[in-house]
Structures are given as structure tokens and as C-alpha cells.
C-alpha positions in Angstrom: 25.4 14.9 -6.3 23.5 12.5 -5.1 23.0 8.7 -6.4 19.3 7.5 -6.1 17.9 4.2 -7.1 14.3 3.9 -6.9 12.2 0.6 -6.3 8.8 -0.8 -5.1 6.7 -0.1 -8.7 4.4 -2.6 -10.1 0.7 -3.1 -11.5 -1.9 -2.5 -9.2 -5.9 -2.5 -9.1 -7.7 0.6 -9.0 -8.1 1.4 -5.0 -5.0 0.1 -4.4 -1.5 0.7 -2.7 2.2 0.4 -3.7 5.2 2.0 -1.7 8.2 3.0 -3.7 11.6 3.4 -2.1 14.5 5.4 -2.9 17.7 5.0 -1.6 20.2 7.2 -1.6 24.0 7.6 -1.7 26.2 8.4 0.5 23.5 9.2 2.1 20.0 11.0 2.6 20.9 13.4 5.0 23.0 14.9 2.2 20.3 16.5 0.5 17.6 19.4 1.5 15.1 18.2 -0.6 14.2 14.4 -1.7 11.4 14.4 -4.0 9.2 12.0 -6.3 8.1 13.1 -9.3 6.3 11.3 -12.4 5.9 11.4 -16.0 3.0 9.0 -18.2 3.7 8.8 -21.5 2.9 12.3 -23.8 2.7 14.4 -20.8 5.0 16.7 -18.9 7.0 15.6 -15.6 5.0 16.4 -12.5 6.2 16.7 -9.2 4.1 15.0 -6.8 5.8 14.9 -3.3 8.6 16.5 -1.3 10.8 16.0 1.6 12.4 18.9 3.7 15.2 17.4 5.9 16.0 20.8 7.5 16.0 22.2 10.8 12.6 20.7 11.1 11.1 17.9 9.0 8.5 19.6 6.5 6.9 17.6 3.6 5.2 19.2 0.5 2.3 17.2 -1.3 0.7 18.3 -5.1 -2.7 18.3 -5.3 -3.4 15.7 -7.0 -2.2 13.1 -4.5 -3.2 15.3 -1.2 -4.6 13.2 1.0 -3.8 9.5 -1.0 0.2 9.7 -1.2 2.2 9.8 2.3 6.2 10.9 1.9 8.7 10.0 4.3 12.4 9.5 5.1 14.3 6.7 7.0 18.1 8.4 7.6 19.2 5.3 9.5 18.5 3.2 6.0 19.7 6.2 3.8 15.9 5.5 2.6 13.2 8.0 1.3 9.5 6.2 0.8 6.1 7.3 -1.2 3.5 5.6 0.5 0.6 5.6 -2.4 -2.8 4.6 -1.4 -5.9 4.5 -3.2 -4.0 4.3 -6.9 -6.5 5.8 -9.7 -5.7 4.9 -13.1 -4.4 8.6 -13.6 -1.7 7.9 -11.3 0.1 5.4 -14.0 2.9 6.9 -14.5 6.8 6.6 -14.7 8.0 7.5 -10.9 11.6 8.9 -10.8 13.3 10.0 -6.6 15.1 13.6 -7.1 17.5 15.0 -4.6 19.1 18.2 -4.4 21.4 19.8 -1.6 20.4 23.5 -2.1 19.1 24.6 1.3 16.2 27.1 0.1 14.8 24.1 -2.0 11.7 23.8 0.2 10.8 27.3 0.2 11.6 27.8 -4.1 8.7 25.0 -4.0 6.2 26.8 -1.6 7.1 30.5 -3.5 6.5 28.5 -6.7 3.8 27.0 -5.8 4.7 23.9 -7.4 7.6 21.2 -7.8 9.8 22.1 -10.2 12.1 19.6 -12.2 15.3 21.8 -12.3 15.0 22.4 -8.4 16.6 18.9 -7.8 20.0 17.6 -9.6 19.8 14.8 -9.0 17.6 12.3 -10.6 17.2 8.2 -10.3 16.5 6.1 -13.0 12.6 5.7 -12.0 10.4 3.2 -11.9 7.3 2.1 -13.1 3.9 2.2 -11.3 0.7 1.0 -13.3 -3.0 1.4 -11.9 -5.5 -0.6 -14.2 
């Protein structure tokens, strides 16, 4: 497994930007798949953004933060980052990094169409982001 600590959440305006961090031990090379998911209060844990560190680099985005949210990885700082830009008030949410070392995680998530929680084994203790 993989230890993650996540950091970087806050209160923000509306039209905003924050950029959460996740770092990761031993190291981020050590997993396939490096992923931020999120969870507000009374609602299910969605998984918003995903790195592939693979062959090739591929990233998978949700939806609902296409276009706003920006993933990417740092190996020389054992670092994974969400860049999040224009923050909506629906984005206030618990943020929590996931890892997992199974190489076909990428590919469960495009088949699936989605991010899903028990893909990744690893989990960090999250951190909170608020958009008012």
C-alpha cells in the first residue's frame, strides 16, 4: 500500500482556485492510478480525477470538473496535485488522494465509465475544500 497525505484545502470564493497536494510514500511511481475523489456531507463519494503513470501519462477527468480541475504528478517530489479553478459552491466537499498499484486501473475506469472507490486501496485522510 501506499501512504498518502493530502494538503492545500481551504475556503474559497465562488470563481475561485485552490490546489491540493498529495504526497505519497515511498513513492508515487509505486502506484498505477493516483486519484482525488470527494465526498459533501449526505452524499456518496465521487471520484473526480485520475492519474495513469503507465507506459504513457494518461489522465481521466468526471464530468463535473471537465474543463475547471487540472490533475498532475511531480515523481521527483513523490507529489500528485488537483489544480481546481473556477470553484462553484457544489464543489464543497471533503477531498480525499487514492492510490492503487493494479496496472489495469486506468482502463477498469474508462470500461466503467466512472471512478470507482474500491479501484484504489489506498486512501489519505482528506482534506477539506469549501466554496462559499
Amino acid at each position: 500500500h501506499v501512504q498518502l497525505v493530502e494538503s492545500g484545502g481551504g475556503s474559497v470564493q465562488a470563481g475561485g482556485s485552490l490546489k491540493l497536494s498529495c504526497a505519497a510514500s515511498p513513492d508515487t511511481s509505486s502506484a498505477y492510478c493516483m486519484g482525488w475523489f470527494r465526498q459533501a456531507p449526505g452524499k456518496e463519494r465521487e471520484g473526480v480525477a485520475t492519474f495513469y503513470h503507465g507506459d504513457r501519462n494518461m489522465t481521466y477527468l468526471s464530468d463535473s470538473v471537465l474543463g475547471r480541475f487540472t490533475i498532475s504528478q511531480d515523481n521527483a517530489k513523490n507529489t500528485m496535485y488537483l489544480q481546481m479553478n473556477s470553484l462553484k459552491p457544489a464543489d464543497t466537499a471533503m477531498y480525499y488522494c487514492a492510490a492503487d498499484q493494479d496496472p489495469a486501473c486506468y482502463f477498469k475506469i474508462q470500461a466503467l465509465g466512472f471512478m470507482k472507490a474500491s479501484l484504489f486501496r489506498s486512501w489519505g485522510q482528506g482534506t477539506q475544500v469549501t466554496v462559499s
